[in-house]
C-alpha positions in Angstrom: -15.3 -9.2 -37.3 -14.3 -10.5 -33.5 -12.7 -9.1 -30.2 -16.0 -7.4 -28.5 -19.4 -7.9 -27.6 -22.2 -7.7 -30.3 -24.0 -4.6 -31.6 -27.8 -6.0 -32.7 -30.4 -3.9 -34.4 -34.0 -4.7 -34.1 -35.5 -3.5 -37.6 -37.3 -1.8 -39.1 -38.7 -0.8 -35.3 -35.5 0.7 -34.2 -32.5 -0.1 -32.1 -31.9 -1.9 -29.1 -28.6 -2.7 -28.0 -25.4 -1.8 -28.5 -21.5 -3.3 -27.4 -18.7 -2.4 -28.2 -17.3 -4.9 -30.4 -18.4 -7.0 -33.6 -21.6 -5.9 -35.3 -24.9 -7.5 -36.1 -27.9 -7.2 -36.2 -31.4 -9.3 -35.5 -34.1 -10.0 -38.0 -37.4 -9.0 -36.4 -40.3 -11.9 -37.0 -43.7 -11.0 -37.6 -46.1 -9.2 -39.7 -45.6 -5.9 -41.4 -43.4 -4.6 -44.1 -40.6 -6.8 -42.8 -41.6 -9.8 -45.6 -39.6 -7.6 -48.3 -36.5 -6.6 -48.0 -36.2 -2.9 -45.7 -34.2 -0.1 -45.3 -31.1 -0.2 -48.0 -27.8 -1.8 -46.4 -26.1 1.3 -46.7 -28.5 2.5 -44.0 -28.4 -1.1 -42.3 -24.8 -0.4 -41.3 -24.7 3.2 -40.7 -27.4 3.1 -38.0 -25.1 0.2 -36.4 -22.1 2.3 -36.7 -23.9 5.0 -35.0 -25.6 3.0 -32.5 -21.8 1.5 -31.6 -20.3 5.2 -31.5 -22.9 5.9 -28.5 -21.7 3.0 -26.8 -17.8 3.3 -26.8 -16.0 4.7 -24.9 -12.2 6.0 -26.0 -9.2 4.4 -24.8 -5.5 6.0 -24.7 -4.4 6.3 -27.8 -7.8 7.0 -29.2 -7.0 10.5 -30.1 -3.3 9.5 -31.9 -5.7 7.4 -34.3 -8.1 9.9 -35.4 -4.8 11.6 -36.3 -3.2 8.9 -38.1 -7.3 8.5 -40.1 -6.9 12.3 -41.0 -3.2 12.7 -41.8 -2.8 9.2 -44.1 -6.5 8.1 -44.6 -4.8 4.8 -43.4 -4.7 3.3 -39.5 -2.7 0.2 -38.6 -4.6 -0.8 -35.0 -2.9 -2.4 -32.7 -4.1 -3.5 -29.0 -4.3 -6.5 -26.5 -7.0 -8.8 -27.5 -10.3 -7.8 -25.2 -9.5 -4.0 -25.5 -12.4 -3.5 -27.8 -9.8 -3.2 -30.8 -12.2 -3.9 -33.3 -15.0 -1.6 -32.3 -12.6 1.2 -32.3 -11.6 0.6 -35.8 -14.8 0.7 -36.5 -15.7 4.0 -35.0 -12.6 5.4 -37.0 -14.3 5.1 -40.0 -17.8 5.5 -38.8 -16.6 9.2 -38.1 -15.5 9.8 -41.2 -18.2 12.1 -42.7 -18.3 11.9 -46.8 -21.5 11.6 -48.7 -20.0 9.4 -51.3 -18.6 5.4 -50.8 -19.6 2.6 -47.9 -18.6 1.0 -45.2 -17.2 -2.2 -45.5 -15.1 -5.0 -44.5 -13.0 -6.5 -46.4 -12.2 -10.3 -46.7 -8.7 -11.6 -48.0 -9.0 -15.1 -49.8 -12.9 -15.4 -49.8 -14.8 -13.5 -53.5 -13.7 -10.0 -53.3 -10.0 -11.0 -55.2 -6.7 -9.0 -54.1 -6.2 -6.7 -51.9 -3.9 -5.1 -55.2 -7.2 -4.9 -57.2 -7.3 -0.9 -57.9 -11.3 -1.7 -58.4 -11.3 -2.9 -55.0 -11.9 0.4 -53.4 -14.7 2.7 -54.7 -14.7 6.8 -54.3 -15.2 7.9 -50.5 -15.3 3.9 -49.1 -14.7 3.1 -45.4 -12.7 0.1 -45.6 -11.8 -2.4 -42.6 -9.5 -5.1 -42.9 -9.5 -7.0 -39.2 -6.6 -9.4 -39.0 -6.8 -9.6 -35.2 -6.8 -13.6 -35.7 -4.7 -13.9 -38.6 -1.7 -16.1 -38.3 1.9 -15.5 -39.6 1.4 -16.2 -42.9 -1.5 -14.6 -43.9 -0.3 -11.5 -42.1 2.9 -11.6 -43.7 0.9 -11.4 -47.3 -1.6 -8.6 -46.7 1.8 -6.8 -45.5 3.3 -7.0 -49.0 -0.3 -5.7 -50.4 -1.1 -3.1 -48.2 1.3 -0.5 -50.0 -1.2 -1.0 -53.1 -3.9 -1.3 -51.2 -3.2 2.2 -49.3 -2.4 3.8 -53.1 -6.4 2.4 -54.1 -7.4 4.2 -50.8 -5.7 7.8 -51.3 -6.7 7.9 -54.7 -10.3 6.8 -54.3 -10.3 9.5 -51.3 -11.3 6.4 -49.2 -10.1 5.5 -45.5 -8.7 2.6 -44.4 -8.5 0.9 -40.8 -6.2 -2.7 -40.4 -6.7 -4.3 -37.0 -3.3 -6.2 -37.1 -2.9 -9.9 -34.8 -1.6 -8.5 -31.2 1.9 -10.4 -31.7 2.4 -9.3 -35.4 5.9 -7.8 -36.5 5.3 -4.6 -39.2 8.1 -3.2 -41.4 9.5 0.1 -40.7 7.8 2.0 -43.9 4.2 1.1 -42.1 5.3 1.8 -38.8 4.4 5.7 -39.5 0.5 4.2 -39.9 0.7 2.1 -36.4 -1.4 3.4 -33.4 -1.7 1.4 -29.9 -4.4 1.5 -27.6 -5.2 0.5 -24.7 -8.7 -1.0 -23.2 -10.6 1.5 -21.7 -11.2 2.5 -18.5 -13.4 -0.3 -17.1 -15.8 1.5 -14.6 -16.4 4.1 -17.8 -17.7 1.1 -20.1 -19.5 -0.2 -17.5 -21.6 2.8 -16.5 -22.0 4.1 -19.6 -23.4 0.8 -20.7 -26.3 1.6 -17.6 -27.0 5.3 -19.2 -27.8 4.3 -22.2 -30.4 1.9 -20.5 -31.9 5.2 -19.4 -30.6 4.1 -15.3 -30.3 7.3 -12.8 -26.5 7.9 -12.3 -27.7 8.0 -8.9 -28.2 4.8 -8.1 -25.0 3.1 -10.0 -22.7 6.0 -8.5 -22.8 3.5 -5.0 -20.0 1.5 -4.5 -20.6 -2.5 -5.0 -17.7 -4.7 -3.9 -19.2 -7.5 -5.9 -18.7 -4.9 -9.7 -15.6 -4.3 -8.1 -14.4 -7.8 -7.7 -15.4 -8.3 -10.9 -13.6 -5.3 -12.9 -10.7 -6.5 -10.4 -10.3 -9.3 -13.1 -10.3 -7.0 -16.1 -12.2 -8.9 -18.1 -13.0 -8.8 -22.0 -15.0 -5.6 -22.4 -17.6 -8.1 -24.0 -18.2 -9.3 -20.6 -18.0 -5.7 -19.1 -21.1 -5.5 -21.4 -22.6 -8.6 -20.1 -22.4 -7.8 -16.3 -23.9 -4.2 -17.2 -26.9 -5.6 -19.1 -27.2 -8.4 -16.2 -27.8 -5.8 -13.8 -30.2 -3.5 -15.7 -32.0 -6.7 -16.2 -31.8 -7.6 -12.6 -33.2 -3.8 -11.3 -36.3 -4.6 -14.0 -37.0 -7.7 -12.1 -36.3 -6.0 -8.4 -36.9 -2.7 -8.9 -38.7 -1.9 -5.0 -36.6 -3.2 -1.8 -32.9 -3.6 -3.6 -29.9 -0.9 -4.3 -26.9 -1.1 -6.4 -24.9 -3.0 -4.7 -27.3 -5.8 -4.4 -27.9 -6.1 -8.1 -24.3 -6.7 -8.4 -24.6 -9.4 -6.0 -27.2 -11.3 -8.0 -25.6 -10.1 -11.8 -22.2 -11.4 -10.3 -24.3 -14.9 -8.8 -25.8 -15.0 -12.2 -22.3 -16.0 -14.4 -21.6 -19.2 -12.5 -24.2 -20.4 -14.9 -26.7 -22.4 -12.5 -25.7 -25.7 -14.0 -25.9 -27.5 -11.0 -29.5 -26.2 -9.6 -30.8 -26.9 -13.2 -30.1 -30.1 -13.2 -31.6 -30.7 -9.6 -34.8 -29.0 -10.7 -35.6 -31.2 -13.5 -34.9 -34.1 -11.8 -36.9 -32.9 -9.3 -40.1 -32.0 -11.5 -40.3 -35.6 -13.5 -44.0 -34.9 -14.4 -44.2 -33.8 -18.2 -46.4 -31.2 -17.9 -43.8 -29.6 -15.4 -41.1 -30.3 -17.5 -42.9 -28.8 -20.9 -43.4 -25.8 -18.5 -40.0 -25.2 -17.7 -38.7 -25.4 -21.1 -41.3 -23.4 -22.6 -41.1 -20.4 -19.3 -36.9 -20.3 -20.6 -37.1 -20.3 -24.1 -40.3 -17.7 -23.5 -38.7 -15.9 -20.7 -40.3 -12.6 -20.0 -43.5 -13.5 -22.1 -46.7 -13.1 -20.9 -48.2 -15.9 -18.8 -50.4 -16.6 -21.5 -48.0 -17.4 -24.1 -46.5 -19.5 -21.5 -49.4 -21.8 -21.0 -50.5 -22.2 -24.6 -46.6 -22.7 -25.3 -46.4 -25.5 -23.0 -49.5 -27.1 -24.0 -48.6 -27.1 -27.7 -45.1 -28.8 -26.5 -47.1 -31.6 -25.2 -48.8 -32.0 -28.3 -46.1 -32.1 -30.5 -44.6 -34.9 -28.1 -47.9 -36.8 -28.1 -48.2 -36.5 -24.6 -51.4 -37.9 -23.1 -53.5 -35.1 -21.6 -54.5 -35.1 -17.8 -57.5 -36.3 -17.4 -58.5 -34.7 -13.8 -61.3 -32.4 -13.1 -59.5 -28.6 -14.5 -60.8 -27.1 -11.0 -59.0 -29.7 -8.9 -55.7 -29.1 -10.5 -52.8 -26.4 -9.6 -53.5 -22.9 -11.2 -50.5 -21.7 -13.6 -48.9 -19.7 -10.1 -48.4 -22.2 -8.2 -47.1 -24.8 -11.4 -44.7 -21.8 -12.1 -43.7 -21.1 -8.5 -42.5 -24.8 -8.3 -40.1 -24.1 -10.8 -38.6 -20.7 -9.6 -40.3 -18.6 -11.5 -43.4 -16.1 -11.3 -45.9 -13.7 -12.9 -44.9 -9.4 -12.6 -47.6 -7.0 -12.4 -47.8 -6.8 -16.1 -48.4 -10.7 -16.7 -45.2 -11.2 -17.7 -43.6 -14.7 -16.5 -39.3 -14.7 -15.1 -37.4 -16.9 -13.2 -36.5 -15.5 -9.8 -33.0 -15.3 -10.4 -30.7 -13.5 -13.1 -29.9 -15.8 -16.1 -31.6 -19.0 -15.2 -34.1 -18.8 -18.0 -30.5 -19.8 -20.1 -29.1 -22.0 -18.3 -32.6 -23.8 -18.4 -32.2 -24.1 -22.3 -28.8 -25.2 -22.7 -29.9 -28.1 -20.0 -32.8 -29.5 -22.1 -30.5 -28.9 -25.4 -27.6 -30.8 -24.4 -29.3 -33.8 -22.0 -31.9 -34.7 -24.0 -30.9 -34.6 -27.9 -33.8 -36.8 -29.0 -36.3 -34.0 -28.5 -33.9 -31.4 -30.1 -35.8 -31.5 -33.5 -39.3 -31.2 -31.8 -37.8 -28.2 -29.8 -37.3 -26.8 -33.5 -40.4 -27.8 -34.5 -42.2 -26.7 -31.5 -40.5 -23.0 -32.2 -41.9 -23.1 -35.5 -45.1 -23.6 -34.6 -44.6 -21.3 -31.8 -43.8 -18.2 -33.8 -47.5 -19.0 -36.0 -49.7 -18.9 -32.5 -52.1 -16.0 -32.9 -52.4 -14.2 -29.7 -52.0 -10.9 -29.1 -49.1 -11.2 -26.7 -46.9 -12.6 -29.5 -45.3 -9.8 -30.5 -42.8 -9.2 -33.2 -39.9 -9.2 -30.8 -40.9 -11.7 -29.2 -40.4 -14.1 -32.4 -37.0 -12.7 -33.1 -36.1 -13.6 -29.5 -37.3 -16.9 -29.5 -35.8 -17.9 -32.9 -32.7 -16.4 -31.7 -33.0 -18.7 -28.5 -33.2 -21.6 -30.4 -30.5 -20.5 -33.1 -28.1 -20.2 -30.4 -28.3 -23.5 -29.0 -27.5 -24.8 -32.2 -24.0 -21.9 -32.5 -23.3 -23.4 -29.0 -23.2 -27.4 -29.9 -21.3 -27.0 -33.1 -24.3 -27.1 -35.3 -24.4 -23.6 -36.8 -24.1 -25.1 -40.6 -27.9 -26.9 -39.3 -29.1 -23.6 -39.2 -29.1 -23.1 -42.9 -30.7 -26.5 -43.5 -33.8 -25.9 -40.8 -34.1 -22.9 -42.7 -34.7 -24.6 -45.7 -37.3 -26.4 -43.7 -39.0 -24.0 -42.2 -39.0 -22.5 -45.7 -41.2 -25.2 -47.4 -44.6 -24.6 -47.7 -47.4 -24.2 -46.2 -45.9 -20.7 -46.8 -47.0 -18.2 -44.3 -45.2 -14.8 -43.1 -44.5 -16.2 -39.5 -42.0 -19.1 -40.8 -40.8 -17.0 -43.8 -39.8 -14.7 -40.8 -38.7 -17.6 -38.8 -36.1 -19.3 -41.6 -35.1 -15.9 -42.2 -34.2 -15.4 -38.5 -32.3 -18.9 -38.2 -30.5 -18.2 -40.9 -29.5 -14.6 -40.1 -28.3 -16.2 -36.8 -26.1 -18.6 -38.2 -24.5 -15.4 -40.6 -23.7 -13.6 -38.0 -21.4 -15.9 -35.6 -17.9 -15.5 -36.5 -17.1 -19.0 -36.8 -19.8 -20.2 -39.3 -20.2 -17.1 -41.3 -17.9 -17.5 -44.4 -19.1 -21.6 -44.4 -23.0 -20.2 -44.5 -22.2 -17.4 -46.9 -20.9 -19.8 -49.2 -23.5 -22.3 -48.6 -25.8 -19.2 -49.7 -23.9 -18.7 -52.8 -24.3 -22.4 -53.8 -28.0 -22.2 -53.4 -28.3 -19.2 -55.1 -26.6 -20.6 -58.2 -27.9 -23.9 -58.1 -30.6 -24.9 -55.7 -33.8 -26.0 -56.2 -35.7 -22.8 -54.7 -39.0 -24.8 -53.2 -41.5 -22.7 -51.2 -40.1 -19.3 -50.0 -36.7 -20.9 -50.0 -35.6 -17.6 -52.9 -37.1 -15.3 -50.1 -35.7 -16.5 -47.5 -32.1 -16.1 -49.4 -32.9 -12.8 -51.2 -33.8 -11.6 -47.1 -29.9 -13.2 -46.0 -28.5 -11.2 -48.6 -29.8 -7.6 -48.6 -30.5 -7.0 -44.7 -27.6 -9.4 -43.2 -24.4 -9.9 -45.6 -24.8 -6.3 -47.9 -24.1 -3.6 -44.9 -20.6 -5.0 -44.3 -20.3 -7.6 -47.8 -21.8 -5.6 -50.5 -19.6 -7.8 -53.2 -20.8 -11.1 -51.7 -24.3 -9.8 -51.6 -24.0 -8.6 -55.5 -22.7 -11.9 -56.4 -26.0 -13.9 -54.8 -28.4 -11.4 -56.1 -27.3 -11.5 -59.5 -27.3 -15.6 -59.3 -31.0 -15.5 -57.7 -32.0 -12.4 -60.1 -31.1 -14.6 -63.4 -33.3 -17.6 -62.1 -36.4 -15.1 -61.6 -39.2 -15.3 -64.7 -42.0 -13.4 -63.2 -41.7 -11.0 -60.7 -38.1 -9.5 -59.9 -37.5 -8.9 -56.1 -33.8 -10.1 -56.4 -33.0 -8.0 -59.9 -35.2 -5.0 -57.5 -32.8 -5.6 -55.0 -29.9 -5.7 -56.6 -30.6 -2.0 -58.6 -31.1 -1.3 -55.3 -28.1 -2.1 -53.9 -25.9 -0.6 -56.5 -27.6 2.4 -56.1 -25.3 2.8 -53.1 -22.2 2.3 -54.9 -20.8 3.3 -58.1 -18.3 0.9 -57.5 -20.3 -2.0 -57.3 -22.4 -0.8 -60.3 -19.2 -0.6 -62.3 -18.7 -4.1 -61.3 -21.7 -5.5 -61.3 -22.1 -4.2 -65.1 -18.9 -5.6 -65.9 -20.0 -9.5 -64.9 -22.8 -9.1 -67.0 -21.3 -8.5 -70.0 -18.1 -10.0 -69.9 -19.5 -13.4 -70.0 -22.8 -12.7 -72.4 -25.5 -14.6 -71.0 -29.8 -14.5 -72.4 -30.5 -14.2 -68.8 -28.6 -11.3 -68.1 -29.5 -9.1 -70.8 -33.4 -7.8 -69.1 -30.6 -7.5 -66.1 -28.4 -5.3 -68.0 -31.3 -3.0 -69.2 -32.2 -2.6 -65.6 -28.6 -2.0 -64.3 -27.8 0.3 -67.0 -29.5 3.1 -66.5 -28.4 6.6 -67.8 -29.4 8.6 -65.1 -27.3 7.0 -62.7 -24.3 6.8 -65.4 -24.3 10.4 -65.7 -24.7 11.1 -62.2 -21.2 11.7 -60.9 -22.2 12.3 -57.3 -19.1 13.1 -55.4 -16.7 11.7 -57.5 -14.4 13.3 -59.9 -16.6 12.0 -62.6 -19.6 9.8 -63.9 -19.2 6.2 -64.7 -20.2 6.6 -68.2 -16.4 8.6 -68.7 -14.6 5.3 -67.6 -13.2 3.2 -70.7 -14.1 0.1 -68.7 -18.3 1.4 -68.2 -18.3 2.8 -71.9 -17.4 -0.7 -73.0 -19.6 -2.8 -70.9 -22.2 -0.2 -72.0 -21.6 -1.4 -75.6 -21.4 -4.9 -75.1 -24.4 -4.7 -73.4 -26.6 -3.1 -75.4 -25.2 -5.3 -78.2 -26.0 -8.1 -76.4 -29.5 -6.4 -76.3 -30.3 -5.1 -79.8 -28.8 -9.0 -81.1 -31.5 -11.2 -78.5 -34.3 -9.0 -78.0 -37.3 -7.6 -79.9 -37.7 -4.1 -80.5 -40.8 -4.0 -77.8 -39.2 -5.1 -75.2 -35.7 -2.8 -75.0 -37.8 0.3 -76.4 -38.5 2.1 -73.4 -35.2 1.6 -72.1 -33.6 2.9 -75.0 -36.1 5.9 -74.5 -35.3 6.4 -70.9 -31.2 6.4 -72.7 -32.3 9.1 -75.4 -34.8 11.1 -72.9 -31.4 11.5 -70.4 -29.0 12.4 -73.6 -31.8 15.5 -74.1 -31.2 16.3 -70.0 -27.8 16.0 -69.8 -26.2 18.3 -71.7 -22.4 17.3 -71.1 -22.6 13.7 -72.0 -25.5 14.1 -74.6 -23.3 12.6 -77.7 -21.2 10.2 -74.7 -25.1 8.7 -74.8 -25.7 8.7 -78.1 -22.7 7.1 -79.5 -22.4 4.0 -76.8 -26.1 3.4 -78.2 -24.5 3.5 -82.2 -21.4 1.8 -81.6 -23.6 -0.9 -80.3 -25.4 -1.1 -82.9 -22.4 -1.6 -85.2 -23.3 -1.6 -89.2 -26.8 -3.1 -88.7 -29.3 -1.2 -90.6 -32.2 -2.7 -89.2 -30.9 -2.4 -86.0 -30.0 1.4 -86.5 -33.7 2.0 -88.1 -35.2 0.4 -85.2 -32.9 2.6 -83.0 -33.6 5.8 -85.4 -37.9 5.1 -85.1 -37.1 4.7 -81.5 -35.8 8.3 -81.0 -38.8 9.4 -83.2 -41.1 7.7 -81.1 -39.4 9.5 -77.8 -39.7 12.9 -78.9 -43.1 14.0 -77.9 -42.6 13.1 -74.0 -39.1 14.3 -74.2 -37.7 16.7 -71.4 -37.9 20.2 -73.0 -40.1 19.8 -75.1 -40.7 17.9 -78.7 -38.2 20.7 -80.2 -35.5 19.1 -77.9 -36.8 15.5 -78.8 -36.1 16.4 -82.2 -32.6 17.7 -81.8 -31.8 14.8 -80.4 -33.0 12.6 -82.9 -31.5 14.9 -85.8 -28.1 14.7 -83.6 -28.5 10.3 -83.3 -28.9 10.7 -87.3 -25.8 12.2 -87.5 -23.9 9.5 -85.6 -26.2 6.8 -87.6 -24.9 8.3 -90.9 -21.4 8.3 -89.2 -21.5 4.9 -88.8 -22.9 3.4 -91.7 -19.8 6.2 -93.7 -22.4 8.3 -94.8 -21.6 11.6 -94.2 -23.4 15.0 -93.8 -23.3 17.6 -96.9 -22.1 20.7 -96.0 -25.9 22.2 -97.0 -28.7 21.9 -94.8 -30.2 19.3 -96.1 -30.3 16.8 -93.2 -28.0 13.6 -93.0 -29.2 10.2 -95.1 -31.4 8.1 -93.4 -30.6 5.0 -92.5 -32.3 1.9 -94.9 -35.4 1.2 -93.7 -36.3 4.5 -91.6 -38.5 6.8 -92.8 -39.6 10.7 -91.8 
């Protein structure tokens, strides 16, 4: 996703920013319930959604769409690149109230197969298909699909939103799905940017030549965003003395980038102490003073730099070290630079002028995030692993990021750097121009890797909180790869029934790759995936999976697959849970019983074993051990059935299969 600013969540502790543009989200670093994967991804990207819908703000042609969404279930978006195009598709759908389906965007030529694929689009989905940078070619394909696409979508009773390239040419039989808009006003995105920062309308309702130079320029509505948050972030810093149109000044000062003055500075303060200082105050920028100093001295450690050796009472205190390099302490101990953006402009100086201490800068981060002090707080991780992460996006180096997670993964394995990879990592998925390379990347490790230290956490973390809410295929695919390598426990396979959970869709599809190539490790998988309840469970759709041809014979595969490799111990209980569901669910009670026969085949011992399972089940059965019975006199029907033994017409009960007894 592109053309906007980005939309970040802080989880589990709730959400901090929103633009109105691309979504993503940050992985929070530190202790807590964050070492296992969270809240489901269906969740993940709902809460973005609605975090994004406070944010935007309509433009013309707004209210034509919603039209268009209700009428057809389909929208073809069109708008000038910088209008916020693809936030507004996204807010299409995100209004769209149905309990069933997800949200997600869809990616031609990566896993997901053809936009013609009638399995492509699940009951109730929210589909978004951004083609804003697509070139001729590839629009010119997903034209010919769309018309089967759209028939998936009005079937399924799903909604669909294409963001089409600005300069794209559409046929006259999709023209009736087309809407334009325009950007939005400029001043609206801007102040409503500073309400939801919690800012008095009061004091942004002055006029401020310098916001109105700048809005002069219509720019992006990414850097609306930008100016907005430079001048809440300039009122934190100066909030006695200065007015409105003064933190304009200084957020408008800010974007010039203070390359210059940068450079003068560290020429200016040669000592290494100084220098370690600097770095450490921009990377840390807004920590507390603290942090700071024990940031800086661990910098000079790592670098082997020799320790000065004067009396600790004849050297400068930390204010005046940090006032000689433009920045100071606030009333809460918290260390800034004076001016507005500095802090980065600091970090992109070190990062690009002197490359040779680029790996200890990772290093030092590392070790950074493992400091125990109580003014290391979880955000603080997340930011400076996002500081660091970015300087790597910004030099063309975002395929590193993967590979200093696998570092950072290796042992000795605490929470802080199993945090820390995860955060690099998530970093590098979320840039638009290395995300498809890294989630392939992940799928290669997943299959293949050697998973050394909390390498398989690290990827299992990727998968369910950063490619699921929007790539719930993708994020199937690597689960299932990393669940089948699992011997002990099973956070992947746990993950995964968790993420089908939120999709009938992807549990249809998910059972249908594990048993259309049979595989030994898949077949505990299968026992987990295929579970009755959910099967029978129609939800909002016009029926339960376990009425599809295609479910009913991945069922029997399956538990062929099942009965064939495993002993009777281990798929017992599962068959128990399949037989205690038949005597719950009235309606598909023999649907239950006969997927369970018919994968038994003729086997007599298979069918015994089966037939002592369901007499086994019947005293904990729901209803009672009367409806436990039924049950099993109803599965000895279908036994007898199967094996061409048929019931007399007295009452007498069926034969028993060889080998069962009474």
């Amino acid at each position: 996703m592109s053309d906007g600013s980005t939309t970040r969540v802080e989880q589990p502790s709730g959400p901090v920013h929103a633009g109105p543009g691309t979504l993503n989200y940050t992985v929070n670093i530190g202790p807590g319930d964050q070492d296992k994967p969270g809240r489901s991804p269906r969740r993940i990207a709902d809460d973005q959604l609605r975090l994004l819908r406070r944010q935007f703000v309509d433009p013309d042609g707004m209210g034509a769409a919603r039209r268009l969404r209700d009428e057809s279930r389909t929208v073809i978006l069109h708008g000038a690149p910088g209008s916020g195009r693809t936030a507004a598709a996204c807010v299409l759908l995100h209004e769209v109230h149905q309990d069933a389906g997800i949200f997600r965007e869809l990616l031609p030529g990566e896993e997901e197969g053809a936009l013609t694929d009638p399995g492509l689009v699940g009951v109730g989905d929210r589909l978004l298909l951004n083609l804003a940078e697509a070139g001729a070619s590839q629009w010119a394909q997903i034209r010919t699909d769309l018309s089967a696409l759209r028939a998936a979508v009005q079937e399924q009773q799903a909604h669909l939103v294409v963001v089409m390239p600005y300069d794209g040419v559409l046929e006259s039989h999709l023209q009736p799905y087309r809407a334009d808009i325009d950007r939005p006003p400029d001043m609206e995105v801007f102040r409503r940017r500073l309400r939801l920062h919690r800012i008095p309308h009061e004091e942004y309702l002055r006029r401020a030549p310098a916001l109105d130079a700048f809005l002069a320029e219509h720019p992006p509505m990414e850097e609306v965003a930008l100016f907005a948050d430079r001048v809440r972030r300039v009122r934190a810093a100066h909030p006695v003395g200065d007015g409105f149109p003064t933190w304009c000044e200084r957020s408008r000062d800010a974007r010039k980038q203070w390359r210059r003055e940068v450079a003068e500075l560290v020429a200016e303060q040669n000592a290494a102490s100084q220098r370690a200082l600097l770095f450490t105050t921009a990377i840390l920028h807004g920590a507390h003073a603290d942090v700071i100093h024990r940031g800086a001295a661990l910098l000079l450690r790592i670098l082997d730099t020799p320790e000065d050796e004067a009396p600790l009472l004849e050297g400068k205190d930390l204010s005046e070290r940090l006032g000689e390099i433009g920045a100071a302490t606030g009333p809460g101990g918290h260390v800034r630079f004076d001016r507005v953006d500095f802090d980065s402009a600091v970090r992109a100086h070190f990062w690009d002028h002197m490359p040779d201490l680029r790996h200890h800068f990772s290093t030092w981060t590392l070790h950074s995030t493992e400091l125990n002090d109580p003014h290391i707080t979880v955000d603080l991780r997340s930011r400076l692993v996002s500081r660091l992460a970015k300087q790597y996006l910004r030099t063309g180096r975002g395929i590193d990021l993967a590979f200093l997670a696998e570092e950072w993964s290796a042992a000795p394995a605490t929470r802080a750097r199993r945090e820390a990879a995860v955060g690099a990592l998530a970093c590098g998925l979320h840039d638009p121009r290395y995300g498809q390379s890294l989630r392939t990347l992940v799928y290669d490790w997943c299959v293949g890797k050697q998973l050394t230290g909390n390498l398989a956490h690290v990827l299992l973390r990727v998968c369910t909180d950063v490619i699921a809410p929007t790539h719930p295929d993708q994020a199937l695919t690597r689960l299932h790869h990393l669940a089948r390598r699992e011997r002990d426990a099973t956070p992947a396979l746990d993950a995964l029934c968790d993420l089908v959970t939120t999709s009938a869709r992807l549990r249809r599809r998910l059972l249908h790759r594990l048993t259309r190539y049979p595989n030994a490790d898949d077949t505990p998988l299968f026992l987990r995936i295929c579970d009755p309840v959910s099967l029978t469970d129609p939800g909002n759709a016009p029926q339960p999976l376990i009425e599809e041809k295609t479910v009913q014979a991945s069922v029997v595969a399956g538990w062929a697959q099942v009965f064939t490799t495993m002993q009777q111990p281990r798929w017992q209980p599962y068959a128990q849970r399949w037989l205690h569901t038949a005597c719950a669910a009235a309606v598909h009670c023999d649907r239950l019983l006969a997927l369970l026969v018919d994968a038994a085949g003729r086997n007599g011992g298979i069918l015994a074993a089966l037939y002592s399972t369901a007499r086994a089940a019947e005293p904990t059965a729901p209803g009672g051990r009367a409806r436990g019975t039924a049950i099993t006199e109803r599965l000895l029907q279908k036994i007898s059935t199967a094996q061409g033994l048929y019931p007399s017409a007295s009452s007498t009960p069926p034969a028993q299969p060889r080998g069962t007894t009474r």
